[in-house]
C-alpha positions in Angstrom: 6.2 7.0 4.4 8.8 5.5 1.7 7.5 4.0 -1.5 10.4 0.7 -1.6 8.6 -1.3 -4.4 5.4 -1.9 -6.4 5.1 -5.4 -7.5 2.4 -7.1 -9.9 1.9 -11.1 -10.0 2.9 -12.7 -14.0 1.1 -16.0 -13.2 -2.4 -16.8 -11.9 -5.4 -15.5 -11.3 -3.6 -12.6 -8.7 -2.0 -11.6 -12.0 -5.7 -10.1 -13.4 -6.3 -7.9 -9.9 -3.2 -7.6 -7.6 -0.9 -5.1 -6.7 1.8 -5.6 -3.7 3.9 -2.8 -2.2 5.9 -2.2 0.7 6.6 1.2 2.4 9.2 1.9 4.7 8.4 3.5 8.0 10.5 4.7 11.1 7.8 3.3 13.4 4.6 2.0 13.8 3.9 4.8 15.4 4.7 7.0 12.0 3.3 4.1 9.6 -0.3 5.1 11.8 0.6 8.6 11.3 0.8 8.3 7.7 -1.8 6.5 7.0 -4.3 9.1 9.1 -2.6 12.0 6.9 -3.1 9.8 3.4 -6.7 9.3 4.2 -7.4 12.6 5.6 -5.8 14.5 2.7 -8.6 16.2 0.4 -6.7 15.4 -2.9 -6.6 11.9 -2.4 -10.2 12.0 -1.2 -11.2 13.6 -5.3 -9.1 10.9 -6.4 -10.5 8.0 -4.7 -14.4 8.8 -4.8 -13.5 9.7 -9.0 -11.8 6.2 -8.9 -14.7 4.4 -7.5 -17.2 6.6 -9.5 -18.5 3.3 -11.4 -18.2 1.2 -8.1 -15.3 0.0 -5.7 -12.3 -0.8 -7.4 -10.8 -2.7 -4.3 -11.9 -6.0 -3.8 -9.6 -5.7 -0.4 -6.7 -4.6 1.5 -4.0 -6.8 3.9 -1.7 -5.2 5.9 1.7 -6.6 7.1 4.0 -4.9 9.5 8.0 -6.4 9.1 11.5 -6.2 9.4 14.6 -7.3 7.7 16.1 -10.5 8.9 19.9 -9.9 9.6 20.8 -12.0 6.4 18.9 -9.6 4.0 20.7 -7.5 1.3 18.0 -4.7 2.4 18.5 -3.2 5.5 
């Protein structure tokens, strides 16, 4: 799993609560792989239940799997 971006809307109400990011896999297969190590791993686990100590701090999560159109300048 490769951090490309992190993103943050200027405008709107997505501004107050939004982060976007995009990760580069080789495969679905590894993007699945990944994500079963991420959640699985115990230091993110400390992380995640201090995070959410006071309550959740993700209102939600949306997934999109895609790939470069041939007339992108990111391949």
């Amino acid at each position: 799993m490769e951090v490309v971006a992190y993103w943050a809307p200027t405008e709107g109400e997505e501004a107050e609560n939004t982060l976007v990011y995009v990760l580069e896999h080789k495969s679905r297969a590894a993007a699945d792989a990944s994500w079963q190590a991420f959640i699985a791993d115990p230091e993110w686990a400390e992380v995640a239940a201090a995070s959410n100590a006071n309550g959740p701090i993700l209102a939600g999560i949306e997934n999109l799997f895609m790939k470069a159109t041939d007339y992108s300048p990111l391949q």
